[in-house]
Steps between C-alpha positions, in 0.01 A plus 500: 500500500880532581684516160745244618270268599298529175816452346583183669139349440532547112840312520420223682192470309696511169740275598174303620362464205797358346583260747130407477513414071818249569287337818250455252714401213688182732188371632294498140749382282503122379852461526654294789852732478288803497198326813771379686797716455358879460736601170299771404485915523261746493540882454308827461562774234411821346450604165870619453628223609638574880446207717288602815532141695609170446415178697815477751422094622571395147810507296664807548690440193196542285459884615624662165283234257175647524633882480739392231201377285208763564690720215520256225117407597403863457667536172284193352180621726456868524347585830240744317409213331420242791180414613413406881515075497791501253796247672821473312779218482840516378814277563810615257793559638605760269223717614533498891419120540686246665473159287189319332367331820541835664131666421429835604172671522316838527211671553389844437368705766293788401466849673261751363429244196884480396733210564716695757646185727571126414533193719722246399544146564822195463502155533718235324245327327497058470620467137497698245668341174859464446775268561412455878130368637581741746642764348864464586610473157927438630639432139268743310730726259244713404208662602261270322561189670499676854041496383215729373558823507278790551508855395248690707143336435164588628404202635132607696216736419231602728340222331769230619778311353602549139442138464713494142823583687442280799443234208824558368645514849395138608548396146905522599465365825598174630272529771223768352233446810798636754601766258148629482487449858750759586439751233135495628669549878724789366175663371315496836814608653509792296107583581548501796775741536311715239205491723699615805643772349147621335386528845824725589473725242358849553569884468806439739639210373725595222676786727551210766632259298789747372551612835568123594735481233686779568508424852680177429721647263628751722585234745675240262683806425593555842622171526718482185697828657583300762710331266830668447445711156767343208537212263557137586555190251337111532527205313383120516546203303231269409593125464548515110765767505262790424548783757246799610701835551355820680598854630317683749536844542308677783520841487290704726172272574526376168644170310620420200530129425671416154542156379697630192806258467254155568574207269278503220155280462569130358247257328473308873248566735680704750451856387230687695196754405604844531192507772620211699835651555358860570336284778808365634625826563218618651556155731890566568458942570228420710727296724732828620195727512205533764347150478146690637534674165137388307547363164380743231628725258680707753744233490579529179509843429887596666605204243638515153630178424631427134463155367659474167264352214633152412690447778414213748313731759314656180397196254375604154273303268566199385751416861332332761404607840378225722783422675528832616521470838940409504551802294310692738645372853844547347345885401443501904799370609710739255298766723570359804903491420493881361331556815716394717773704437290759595378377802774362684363178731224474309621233283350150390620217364331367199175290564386170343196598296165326380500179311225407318346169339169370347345139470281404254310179427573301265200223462248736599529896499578647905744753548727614866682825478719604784855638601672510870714757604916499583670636812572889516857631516602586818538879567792694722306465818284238493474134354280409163169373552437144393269454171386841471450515108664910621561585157147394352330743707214310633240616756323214610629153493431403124621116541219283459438282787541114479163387642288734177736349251500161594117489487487645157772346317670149495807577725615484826755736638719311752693768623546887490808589730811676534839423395755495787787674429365662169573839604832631446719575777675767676423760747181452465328250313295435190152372540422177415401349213190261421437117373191441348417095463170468270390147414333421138238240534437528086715569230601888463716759340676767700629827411806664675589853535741630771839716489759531802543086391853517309606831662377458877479831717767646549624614857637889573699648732708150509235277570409138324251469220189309549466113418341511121183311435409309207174282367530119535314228385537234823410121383296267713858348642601836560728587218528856487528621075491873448321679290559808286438830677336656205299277312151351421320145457766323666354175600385360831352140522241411791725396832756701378565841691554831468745706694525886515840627717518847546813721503638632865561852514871647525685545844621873580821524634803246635367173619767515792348793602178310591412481855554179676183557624268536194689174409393326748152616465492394062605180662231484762221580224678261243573798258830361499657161555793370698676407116457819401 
């Protein structure tokens, strides 16, 4: 057989296999976010710790998690000292995880009777202690009230579950059948995977999957040259004041990315998981090299980024890390500005980001997690897409759908639309915003969590920032109350609503140099209104 076609049968197969665990993950889990919305991520791995494939229709931001975590695993587990049917689980943040909910687990894979590969599987699990019923713990000031955590655990034996630990587990769960739901669907997610690769592996295998790697890493290489070599400087400011600084320096199909100079961590929820920012730059390089590029660890290997220990891209023990995700689109955006200068009409304006919320019951236990998604900044040739969630990195859509919800829980969504003129103006345009109406028909509590609020995104070039967006609490004779935009248990009463607005992205340069006729066409489509 052709060596380039062999080649390009064991990568798609890999990258197979992957996709495969977080198909099975979504549609065996108990939880309605994870069912209905897809939040989840899948990878494959090798002994050292390279990532050979990731699931691409998931959250892209999740693509350093799993690699970030193998290590610490390995330290706790030896791999001479696995046996085939041993699954792991590990959450802490500190050690390559993401956040409590966030559970991540792997499998060995043995070759010649040694644990040589490991699949890995993500989802954010129902509840899982803390502050929050769903884990989005807004006021939390230290690590302990963001839930449980877990140092790596073995959690399975060829003989099954480790029923003590999955004791413990549901023991410190508001909802323990869901819980045990989706840690049972990240196991067969993981088997699977495991399985597929098995059936890869031969004498060949371990000379084709470097080869793959190399491959890729000669290309992202190729890409980054296409960068002019030098250093360039980024910064963005989150809506308490805290701001995420970065140089790049490319030199010669290699970056450097060093947030040295970032404020330092604070006892708020905001400060991210040294793996969840390592992901965001994977997200925001990946947008000025070959998007055909496959995800693996010839991505990574042209980057050395530095992420100062206790710093807000680098939390240390006892900070939290759930709120993660404003620290690391502002780590994105500072990319995106240092960027620019080195790609002149390449520029975007700053995007409105994900905002989260929970609902929990408060007469009986039932829990809705979900965010939506603000407008993208517009860019220097084109304008920003409307409730795009850019900066989250998503794959497939991961809001869940009214109609699912609805029959599970006791709300009714009245609307989910845009914002006319939410996006910022200018040249071109920011994309639109989102408004969210959910209905309570029994008492709840709701937890907030959203940035881009207080400081909305700001346009470039000389163009508008984006409308902010905010979380409301709308009475039954439509008096609009806000809510705080980082908090939990804030209380809802049945036939009162809830309303999620989304931020518009920033407009990219002068709005009088906007054509008269993309003006008439926002009108037309009722992106914008004659009072605007």
């Amino acid at each position: 057989m052709n060596d380039d076609l062999t080649a390009e049968i064991l990568r798609n197969a890999l990258c197979t296999a992957a996709e495969e665990a977080s198909i099975v993950v979504v549609r065996s889990a108990y939880s309605t976010f994870i069912v209905e919305g897809a939040d989840a991520a899948a990878a494959v791995l090798d002994v050292r710790g390279r990532l050979i494939a990731h699931s691409t229709s998931t959250a892209i931001i999740q693509c350093a998690s799993l690699r970030s975590a193998l290590p610490y695993l390995l330290r706790r587990f030896p791999a001479a000292e696995m046996t085939p049917g041993d699954v792991f689980l590990m959450n802490d943040v500190y050690q390559g995880g993401i956040h409590a909910n966030d559970l991540l687990v792997f499998r060995p894979v043995f070759a010649e009777g040694e644990a040589a590969y490991f699949t890995g599987t993500l989802i954010h699990v129902a509840d899982l202690s803390g502050l929050s019923a769903g884990g989005m713990a807004s006021d939390a000031t230290d690590v302990f009230l963001e839930g449980v955590q877990l140092p790596p655990v073995r959690i399975a034996t060829a003989e099954g579950l480790v029923d003590d630990v999955v004791a413990i587990l549901a023991a410190n769960s508001r909802t323990p059948d869901k819980l045990v739901g989706d840690l049972r669907a990240l196991i067969a997610g993981a088997n699977v995977a495991a399985r597929r690769v098995a059936e890869l592996i031969d004498e060949r295998f371990a000379d084709g999957v470097a080869a793959y790697l190399a491959d890729t890493e000669l290309r992202m290489r190729a890409s980054l040259r296409a960068i002019p070599d030098g250093t360039y400087t980024g910064a963005y400011t989150l809506d308490d004041g805290l701001t995420v600084r970065v140089a790049v320096t490319l030199a010669d199909g290699a970056a450097t990315l060093d947030f040295t100079g970032t404020d330092g961590q604070v006892p708020l929820p905001v400060n991210s998981g040294f793996s969840q920012t390592l992901g965001g730059v994977m997200y925001a390089i990946r947008c000025y090299v070959d998007p055909a590029l496959p995800l693996n660890e010839g991505c990574f290997a042209p980057l050395d980024v530095v992420l100062p220990e206790g710093s807000l891209v680098h939390c240390t023990r006892p900070y939290p890390g759930g709120g993660r995700f404003g620290t690391v689109a502002a780590a994105e955006e500072a990319i995106f500005a240092a960027l620019t200068s080195a790609l002149p009409g390449r520029g975007v304006a700053a995007s409105g980001i994900l905002q989260g919320f929970s609902m929990s019951g408060v007469d009986r236990p039932w829990l809705h997690m979900s965010f939506d998604l603000g407008g993208m900044g517009a860019g220097a040739d084109r304008d920003g897409p409307d409730a795009t969630g850019a900066l989250f990195g998503g794959g497939r859509n991961i809001i869940p759908q009214a109609e699912p919800v609805e029959a599970r829980l006791p709300v009714r969504i009245e609307a989910v639309e845009l914002i006319p003129d939410s996006g910022g103006d200018g040249t071109r345009r920011g994309g639109l915003g989102t408004r969210t109406v959910i209905r309570l028909l029994e008492d709840a509590r709701v937890d907030t969590r959203g940035d881009r609020l207080h400081r909305p995104p700001p346009g470039a070039e000389g163009g508008l920032p984006g409308r902010a967006g905010g979380y409301f609490r709308e009475l039954p004779d439509g008096t609009r109350e806000p809510l705080d935009t980082k908090a939990t248990r804030q209380p809802l009463r049945a036939g009162e609503s809830f309303v999620l607005e989304t931020s518009g992205g920033g407009g990219y340069g002068p709005p009088p140099g906007r054509a008269e006729a993309d003006r008439a066409r926002d009108l037309a489509d009722g992106r914008t209104t004659r009072d605007s």
